[in-house]
Each structure stands twice: as structure tokens, then as C-alpha cells.
N, C-alpha and C positions, 0 to 999 in steps of 0.2 A: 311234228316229229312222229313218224311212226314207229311203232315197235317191230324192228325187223333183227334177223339174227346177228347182224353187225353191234348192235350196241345190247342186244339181248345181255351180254357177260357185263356190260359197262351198270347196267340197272345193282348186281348185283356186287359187284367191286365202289359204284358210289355209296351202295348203302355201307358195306363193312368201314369206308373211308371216315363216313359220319359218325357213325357208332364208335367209332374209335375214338377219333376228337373228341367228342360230348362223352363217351364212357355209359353208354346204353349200350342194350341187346340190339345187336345187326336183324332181330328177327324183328323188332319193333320199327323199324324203319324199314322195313319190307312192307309192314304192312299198311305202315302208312303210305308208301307208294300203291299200294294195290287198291287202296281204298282213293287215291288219286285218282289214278286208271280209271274206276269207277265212275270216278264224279264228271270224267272226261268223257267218255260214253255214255254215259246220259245227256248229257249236252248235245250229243250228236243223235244218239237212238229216241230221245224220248226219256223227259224226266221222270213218269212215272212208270215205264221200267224198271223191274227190279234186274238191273245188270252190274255183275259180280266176274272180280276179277284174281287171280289165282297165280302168283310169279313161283316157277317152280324156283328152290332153294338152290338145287344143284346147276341146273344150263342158264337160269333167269328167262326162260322163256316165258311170257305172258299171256294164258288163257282167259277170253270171256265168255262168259256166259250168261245166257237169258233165266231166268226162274220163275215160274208158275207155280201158284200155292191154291190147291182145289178145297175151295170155303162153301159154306149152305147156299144157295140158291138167294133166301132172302139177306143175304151179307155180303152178297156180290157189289164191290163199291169201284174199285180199279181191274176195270177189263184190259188191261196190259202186262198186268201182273197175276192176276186169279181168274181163277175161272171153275163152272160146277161141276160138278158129279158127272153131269152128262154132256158135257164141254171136252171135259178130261178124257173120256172113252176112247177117243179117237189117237190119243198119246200112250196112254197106259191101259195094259190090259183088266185089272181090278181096280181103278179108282178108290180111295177114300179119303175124307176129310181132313186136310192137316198134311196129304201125301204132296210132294213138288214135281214138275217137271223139270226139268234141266236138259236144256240145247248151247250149243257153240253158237257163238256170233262172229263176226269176221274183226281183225284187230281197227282199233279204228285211227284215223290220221289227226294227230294232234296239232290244232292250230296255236297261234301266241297267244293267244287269251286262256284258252285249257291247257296250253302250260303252263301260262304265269298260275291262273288256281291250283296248279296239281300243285306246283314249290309252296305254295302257301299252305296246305293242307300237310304236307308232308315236313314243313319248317315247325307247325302248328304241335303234330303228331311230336314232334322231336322235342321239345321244349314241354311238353305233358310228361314225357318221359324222362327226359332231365331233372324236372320240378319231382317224381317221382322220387327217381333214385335219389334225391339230395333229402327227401325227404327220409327215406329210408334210413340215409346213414347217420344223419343228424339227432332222429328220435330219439334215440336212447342216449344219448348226450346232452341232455338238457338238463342243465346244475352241473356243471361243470366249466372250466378254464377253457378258451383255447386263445392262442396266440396267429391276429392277422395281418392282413397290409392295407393300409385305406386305399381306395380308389377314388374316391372323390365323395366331395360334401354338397348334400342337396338341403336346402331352408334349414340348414343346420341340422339334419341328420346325415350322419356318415355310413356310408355305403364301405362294407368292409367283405374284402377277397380273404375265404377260409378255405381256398383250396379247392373246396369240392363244389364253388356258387360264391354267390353272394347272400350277404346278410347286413341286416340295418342296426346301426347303433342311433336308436332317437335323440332327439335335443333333449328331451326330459331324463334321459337315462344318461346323460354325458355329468362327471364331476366339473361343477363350475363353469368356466368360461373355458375351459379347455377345447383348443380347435385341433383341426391336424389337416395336413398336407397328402398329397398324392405319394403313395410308396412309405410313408411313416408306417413301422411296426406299430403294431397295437395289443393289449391285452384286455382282454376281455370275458365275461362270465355269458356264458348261452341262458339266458333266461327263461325260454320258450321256445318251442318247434311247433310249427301246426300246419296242417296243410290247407295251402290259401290255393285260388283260381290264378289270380292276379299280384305280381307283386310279390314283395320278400317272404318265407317262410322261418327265417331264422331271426329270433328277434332277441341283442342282446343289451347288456347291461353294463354300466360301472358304479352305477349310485346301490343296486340293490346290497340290504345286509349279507347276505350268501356269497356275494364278490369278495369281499373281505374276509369273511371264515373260510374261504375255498383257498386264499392266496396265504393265510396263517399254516391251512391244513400243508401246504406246499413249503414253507419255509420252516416248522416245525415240526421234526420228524414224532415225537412223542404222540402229536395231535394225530398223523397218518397213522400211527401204530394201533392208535388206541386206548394210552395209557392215562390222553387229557382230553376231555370232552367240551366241547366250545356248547353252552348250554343256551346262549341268549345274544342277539347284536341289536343294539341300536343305531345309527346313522345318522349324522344332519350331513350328506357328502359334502367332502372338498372342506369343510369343518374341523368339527370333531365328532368322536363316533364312543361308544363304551362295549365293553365286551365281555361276556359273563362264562368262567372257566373252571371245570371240578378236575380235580386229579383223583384217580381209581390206585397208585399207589403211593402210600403214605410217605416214602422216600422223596418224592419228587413234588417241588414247587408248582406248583400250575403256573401262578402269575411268573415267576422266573426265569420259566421252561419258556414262556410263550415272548419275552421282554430278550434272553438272549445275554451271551456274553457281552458287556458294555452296550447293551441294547442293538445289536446287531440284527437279529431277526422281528422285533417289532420295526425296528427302521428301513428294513427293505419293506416292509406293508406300507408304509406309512411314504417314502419313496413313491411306491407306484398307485399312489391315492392322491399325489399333491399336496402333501404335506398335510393331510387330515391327521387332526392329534388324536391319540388312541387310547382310553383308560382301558386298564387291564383289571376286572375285578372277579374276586373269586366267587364261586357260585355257594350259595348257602341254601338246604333245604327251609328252611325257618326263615319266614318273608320279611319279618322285620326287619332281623340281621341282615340280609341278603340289602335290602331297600337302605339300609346303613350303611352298606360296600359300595353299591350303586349311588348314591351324595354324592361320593367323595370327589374333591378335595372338602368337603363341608363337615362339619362335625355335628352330629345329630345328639338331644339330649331327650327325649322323649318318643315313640311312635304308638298311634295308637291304629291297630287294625279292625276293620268292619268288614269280614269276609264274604258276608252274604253279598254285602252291596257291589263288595272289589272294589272299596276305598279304602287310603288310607292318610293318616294324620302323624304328619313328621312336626316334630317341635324341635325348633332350634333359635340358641341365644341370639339377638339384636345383631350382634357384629356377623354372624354366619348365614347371614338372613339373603342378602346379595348374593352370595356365594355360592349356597345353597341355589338359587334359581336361575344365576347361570343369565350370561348375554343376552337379551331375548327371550328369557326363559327356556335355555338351551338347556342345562345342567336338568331340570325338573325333567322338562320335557323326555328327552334320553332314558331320564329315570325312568319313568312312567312305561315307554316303553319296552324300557328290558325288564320289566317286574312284570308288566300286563297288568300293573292296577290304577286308579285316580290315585293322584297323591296331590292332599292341600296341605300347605307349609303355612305355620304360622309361627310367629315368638313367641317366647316367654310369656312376655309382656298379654299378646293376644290370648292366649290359652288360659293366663289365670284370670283375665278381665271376662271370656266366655263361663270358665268356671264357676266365678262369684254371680254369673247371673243365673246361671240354672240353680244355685246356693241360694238365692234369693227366689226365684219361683216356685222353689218346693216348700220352702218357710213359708212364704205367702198362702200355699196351699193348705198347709195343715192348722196356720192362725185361725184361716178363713173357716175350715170345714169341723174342726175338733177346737175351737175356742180354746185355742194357747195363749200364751203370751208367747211374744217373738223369741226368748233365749232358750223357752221349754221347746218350741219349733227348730231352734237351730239344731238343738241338741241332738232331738232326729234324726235330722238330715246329716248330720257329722257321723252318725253311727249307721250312714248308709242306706236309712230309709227314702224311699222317693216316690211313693203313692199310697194312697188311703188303703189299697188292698195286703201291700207289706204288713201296715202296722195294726189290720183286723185280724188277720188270719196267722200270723205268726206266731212261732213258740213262742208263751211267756215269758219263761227263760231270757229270752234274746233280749226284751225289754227290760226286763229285770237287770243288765248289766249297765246302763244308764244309772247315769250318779245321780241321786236325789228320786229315783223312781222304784216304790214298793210295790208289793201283790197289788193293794188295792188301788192305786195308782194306774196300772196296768191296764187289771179289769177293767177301770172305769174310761182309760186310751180304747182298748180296742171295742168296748159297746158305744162308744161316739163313734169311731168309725163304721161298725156295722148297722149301726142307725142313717148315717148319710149313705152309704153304699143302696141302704135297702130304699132308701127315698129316693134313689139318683136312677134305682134299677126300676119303681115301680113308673116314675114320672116319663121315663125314656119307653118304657110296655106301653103306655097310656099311649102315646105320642105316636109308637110306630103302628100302631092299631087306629088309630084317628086318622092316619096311611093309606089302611087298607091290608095290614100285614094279617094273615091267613094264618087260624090254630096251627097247621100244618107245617108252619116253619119257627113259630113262638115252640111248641113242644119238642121242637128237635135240638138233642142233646148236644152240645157243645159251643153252641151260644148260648153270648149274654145275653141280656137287655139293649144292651148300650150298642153292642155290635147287632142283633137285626136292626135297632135302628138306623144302624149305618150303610145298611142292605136296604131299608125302605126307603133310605132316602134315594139310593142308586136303582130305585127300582124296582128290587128282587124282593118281591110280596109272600111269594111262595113255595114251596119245597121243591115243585119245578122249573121253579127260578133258581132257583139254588142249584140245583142240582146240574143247570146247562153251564152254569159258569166255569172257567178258566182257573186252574191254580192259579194262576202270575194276576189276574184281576182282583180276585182275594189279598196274596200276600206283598203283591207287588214283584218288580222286578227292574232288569235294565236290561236295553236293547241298544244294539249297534247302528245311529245313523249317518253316512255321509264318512265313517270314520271314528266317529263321535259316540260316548256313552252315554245313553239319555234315559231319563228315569220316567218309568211306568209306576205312577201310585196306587197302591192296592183299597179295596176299599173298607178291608179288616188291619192294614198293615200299622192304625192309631195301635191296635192292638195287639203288638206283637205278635202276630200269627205266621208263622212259620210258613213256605212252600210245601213243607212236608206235610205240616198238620193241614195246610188246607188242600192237599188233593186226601187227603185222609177224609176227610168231612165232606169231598164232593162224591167220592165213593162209597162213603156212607150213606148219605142219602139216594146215590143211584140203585144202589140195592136195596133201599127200603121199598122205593116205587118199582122194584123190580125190572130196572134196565141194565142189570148188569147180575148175573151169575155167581155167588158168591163161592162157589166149586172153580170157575175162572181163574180168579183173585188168587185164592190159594194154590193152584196150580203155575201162574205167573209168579208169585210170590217163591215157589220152591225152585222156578227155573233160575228168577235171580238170585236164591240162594248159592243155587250149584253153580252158574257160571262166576260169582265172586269169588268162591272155595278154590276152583279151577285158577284162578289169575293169580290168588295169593299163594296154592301151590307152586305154577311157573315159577313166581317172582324167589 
């Protein structure tokens, strides 16, 4: 095919055709033609010619041209394309480095082969540009509804027409066994937009939480308003699912607003879920309450919270014990997730058979170490004592309100405990010293005995042992794996040692060895003062 003035206007009337259809810039498929052109004259001139091709916008006439780029002497690589300094002279009247020449070439005659690449190249150019714009307009639509048409299902993901492209709904993101046919409407949540090379860039959902609070937010105008806030969702799709709801005015039901006259607007969600059952629970700032809303239908008689850890301990009687855990452990599980914490259920039954044991280990303890008799030992533990260092170091007073126990009574509890304490603290020095534990961390202030021995035994001899370690290796902590909440044991954490207190104590001692600025400190310290002051103004 040559480029001759006959089809010169047809170049520039195919490309507005295409740009139309596909909904691209007519300039982009210009240019992919020009850069066809290109690939087609090389073919012919010589591939490594740099020849460039230029379709004016207005006639479609297409010029080529030759280009020469005069490089250093020693970088002279492609003599059909560069050339030096002193090459160039005979082109341009001041040569320099970096400067081009540029000549016309004659149009050249396109055979079947350098047409079929130019349609390839310019089909290529067009489908970049597609995959662009779709990308474009999709981006900021992601978390949001839209409604498509299937086009067909591939290994069980369904390839869904949104108008502007396609988009894939996975087999993993489909509710249950749900299939669909060619031309079935569909509703769907845009999960994700990204832009890929290959392949779909729009990837949605109907299993995620967010599908569900997006089609509430749609059927509940109060939620669109503003007036009820959908605080928390859980999901087992195609199930059941729970839903955690606050209302900002005191006039209006959350749970009520959101269920609907005769339950008419929870039943259109629950409709376009397949019949996934829906608890409606109100949102409570106070976790326990809240984790009592989130049971339900189960009745809760006890919780006990562990904040640090993000566990928690629900007690409930024998008959609510099923109920509570739900098919599979569906009901617990749900829960868990719309609270964000561990929760372990146990009964009655279980909670006071753990409690009479710990009731019995602390008795054992104080028989063993303060030579009681078992009912003066219980009597302690009933009145809340639970280690040697409670009933040495405590107000008198406190012991004093035990039946049967005088002044002298007292004195003579707490100097047996401070006699074991001080044998327990001098045998565990001996011990972490027989180690190899260095004055330099026995002399630093906020350990015990008992705890550097629990450092020597992990290793940490010395203040710059100390000093390298990790808050979360001291007090402990939990890490997220696979999903999963898994416990990191600390190696002060026998000891109740706080996260706080032990980056307190590792910055203490970095600043005693002088790796940390104690001007630093306090200035970090004043910045997070001001930016909390700052938040609690906002709020």
C-alpha cells in the first residue's frame, strides 16, 4: 500500500472512526499509525535507521524522515543513525553534541507483511489506550456499587460488561454457588482498580464486608445522610453476616432505621445476598457491652477483658454455650471479627473449676513459703492477696481487716515474707552471676533479681545487652500471621512489665551509655505532647 494523496484523507477519517468506537483521542491513533509507518520503513530502509514519521492532522499527508544525532567520536556505535562532530560539518554549519540532522526520505511502498505489523501495532497502540482511559475513569470508583451485564463465565470467574470495559468478578468473590448466564444483570461492589499490562484491571466483589454496608448505605437513607453510621461488618457470605450500628441522633433507632418498616429494607440486602441472614447490632463504645450485642442471640453472664493482649473472656451458662458458638463456630467467629479481639467462651461450670484452681495455687503458695496452715492461707487469697510481694510490702491496715489477724500477727506475715523474698532475690543474684551477668546490669535501677535472671538466662549479660533489645521482646506482644493472632512471649512479661515501662528502661539505659541524647527525649516527648493536645482540641 502506498501512501498516496488518494487515501492520504482515508488515514485520517480511519483513525477518528476508531477513536470513536473505542472512545480514545483520535490523536492517539494517529500516532500509533505514525509509529507504524515507521516500523514499515525500516523494514525497507534499514532497521537501524532512526526513520520517523509525521501525518499532518489537517490533509493526512505522511512525511518521513531520516535523523542523525552527532554523539563523541568515542561513542560512535550506529553509523546510520550518528555521526561526529566532524561527519556532521558537512550538514550543519556549527555542529554540536546532542544537535540532529533531519532529511526527507521518499514515501515508501508497503507490502502484506508491513501491513499486517502496522494493524498490529496500531491495534496494540489502541487497546494501551483503552486499557488507559478505562483505567482513568474506573479509579476513583473503587468502593463503590455499580450495576453490570455478564458476558460470559470463565473456570468460574465471570467476566462482567460495566459499560466502559470489562471487569472480573472471581470464583473466590462470588456468594456461594451462585452462577449466571450471558446477559443476567448483576450487582456488584468494585473492590479494586489497578492498572495491569495484561488482562482485567477492574476487580470486583460480592463476598467483601463493604458490599453489604455500601447496599445498606443505598437502601437506608439515614445511613446516606449521615445521621447512622455503620461502625463494623462481619461476613461468612451467602450465610450469615452481623452488623455494628451507632446513631449520632438520640430520636432515631439505628437498629430500627436500618431493619425498616416490617423489615423491608434489611430484606432487600438480604434479597440481593441470597438470603444471607443479617444481625443488626448496635455499636457500644465499652467492649464488653459491645461483645455482649455482638453474641447475640446468646445471653452473656460474665466478660472478662485483657486489653493489652486483645483478648477476651465471655462466660456463659451450659444451655447458651452452643448458641453462643454458633454452627461451626460461626456466631464466635463473627464476633471476633466485628470487635477485632480473641474471644474464649467458656461456662459457668468451666470458669469456676479454672478459678478454684488458681484458689488452690496461691494457698499452696503461701503454706509453702510463710508456713500457714491451709485456712489462714485461704483467708489471704479470699481477701485478694496473690503473691509474696502483696503481703510483704503492703499497708498494715489492709491485713489488719482479716478476721483473727492482729498488729502482731501482721508484723510477723510480712517479716516471713520479706525473709523468703530476700532469699529468693539473693539465690536468683548468685545464679545470674554464675551466668556471667556483668555489675553493669545487676546495678541498673529497675530490675529485680529474679528478672535479670530471666535476661541471663535469654542471654542479655550486660547493659548493652540490654540496651539493644526490643520493647515487645521484654513485655511481649502479638503479631498478625497468615490471618492469625499469635503470641510473642516477652522475656520480663513473668513479670508484669508493661510495653511502656519496658521501652522506658531500654531508653534509660541508652542514655546512660550515652546512645541517645536525653535533650532528644524531651524534645520528642513535647512534640508528642503537642500533637495529642492538637487531636483532643479537633475532637
Amino acid at each position: 500500500m502506498a501512501i498516496t494523496s488518494a487515501n492520504q484523507l482515508e488515514l485520517l477519517q480511519t483513525a477518528e472512526a476508531v477513536a470513536r468506537e473505542k472512545m480514545i483521542d483520535p490523536g492517539l491513533v494517529v500516532e500509533a499509525m505514525e509509529e507504524s509507518l515507521a516500523r514499515a520503513a525500516k523494514s525497507r530502509y534499514g532497521a537501524e535507521m532512526d526513520i520517523r514519521v509525521s501525518i499532518d492532522r489537517k490533509t493526512g499527508r505522511a512525511t518521513f524522515t531520516r535523523v542523525r544525532t552527532v554523539v563523541e567520536e568515542e561513542e560512535l556505535e550506529n553509523y546510520q543513525a550518528e555521526f561526529t562532530v566532524e561527519q556532521a560539518k558537512q550538514y550543519l554549519d556549527d555542529p554540536k553534541i546532542g544537535d540532529t540532522f533531519v532529511e526527507e526520505v521518499p514515501p515508501v511502498e508497503m507490502g502484506r507483511i508491513a501491513a499486517q505489523s502496522a494493524k498490529q501495532v496500531i491495534l496494540q497502540k489502541v487497546r494501551e489506550a483503552e486499557r488507559d482511559r478505562q483505567f482513568e475513569e474506573f479509579k476513583d470508583r473503587a468502593g463503590t456499587i455499580i450495576n453490570g451485564l455478564v458476558k460470559r463465565e470463565e473456570y468460574g470467574n465471570v467476566i462482567v460488561d460495566v459499560g466502559a470495559g470489562e471487569a472480573i468478578l472471581r470464583r473466590n468473590e462470588k456468594i456461594g454457588r451462585e452462577s449466571y448466564r450471558p446477559n443476567d444483570r448483576i450487582r456488584v461492589y468494585i473492590k479494586d482498580v489497578r492498572r495491569e499490562q495484561r488482562g482485567p484491571q477492574i476487580f470486583l466483589s460480592r463476598t467483601a464486608p463493604e458490599f453489604m454496608a455500601e447496599l445498606f448505605k443505598m437502601e437506608v437513607p439515614e445511613i446516606y445522610d449521615g445521621i447512622i453510621e455503620i461502625k463494623a461488618v462481619a461476613r461468612d457470605p451467602g450465610s450469615r453476616a452481623k452488623i455494628a450500628v451507632i446513631s449520632y441522633d438520640n430520636s432515631i433507632d439505628p437498629v430500627g432505621a436500618c431493619v425498616g418498616m416490617r423489615g423491608s429494607r434489611v430484606q432487600a440486602v438480604v434479597n440481593e445476598l441470597q438470603g444471607e441472614k443479617i444481625d443488626i447490632i448496635p455499636w457500644n463504645e465499652d467492649q464488653p457491652t459491645f461483645l455482649v450485642n455482638a453474641l447475640q442471640p446468646a445471653e452473656v453472664s460474665k466478660v472478662v477483658l485483657d486489653e493489652e493482649a486483645g483478648k477476651i473472656e465471655v462466660v456463659v451458662p451450659e444451655e447458651q454455650l452452643s448458641l453462643a458458638i454458633g454452627r461451626r463456630g460461626q456466631n464466635v467467629r463473627l464476633a471476633s471479627q466485628l470487635t477485632g479481639l480473641d474471644i474464649d467462651i467458656m461456662t459457668e461450670e468451666q470458669e469456676s473449676a479454672r478459678r478454684q484452681a488458681e484458689f488452690e495455687l496461691r494457698t499452696k503458695l503461701f503454706v509453702d513459703n510463710l508456713d500457714l496452715d491451709e485456712f489462714f492461707a485461704q483467708l489471704l487469697v479470699s481477701e485478694g492477696f496473690s503473691n509474696l510481694e502483696e503481703v510483704a510490702y503492703v499497708e498494715l491496715d489492709e491485713l489488719l481487716v482479716i478476721d483473727g489477724v492482729d498488729e502482731d500477727t501482721a508484723n510477723e506475715l510480712q517479716a516471713r515474707a520479706r525473709d523468703v523474698l530476700e532469699a529468693q532475690n539473693k539465690a536468683a543474684l548468685e545464679n545470674a552471676r554464675s551466668m556471667g551477668v556483668e555489675d553493669s546490669l545487676v546495678e541498673f535501677e529497675g530490675l529485680t533479681p529474679q528478672m535479670i535472671e530471666a535476661l541471663a538466662k535469654d542471654d542479655v549479660k550486660t547493659l548493652e545487652d540490654f540496651a539493644t533489645c526490643a520493647d515487645w521482646e521484654l513485655a511481649g506482644g502479638w503479631t498478625t500471621v497468615d490471618g492469625e493472632r499469635v503470641k510473642d512471649d516477652g522475656v520480663l512479661e513473668p513479670f508484669d512489665v508493661s510495653l511502656e515501662e519496658a521501652q522506658q528502661l531500654i531508653m534509660t539505659a541508652r542514655v546512660m551509655l550515652g546512645w541517645v541524647d536525653p535533650a532528644d527525649l524531651e524534645a520528642d516527648a513535647e512534640e508528642e505532647l503537642e500533637d495529642t493536645e492538637t487531636e483532643e482540641a479537633e475532637v
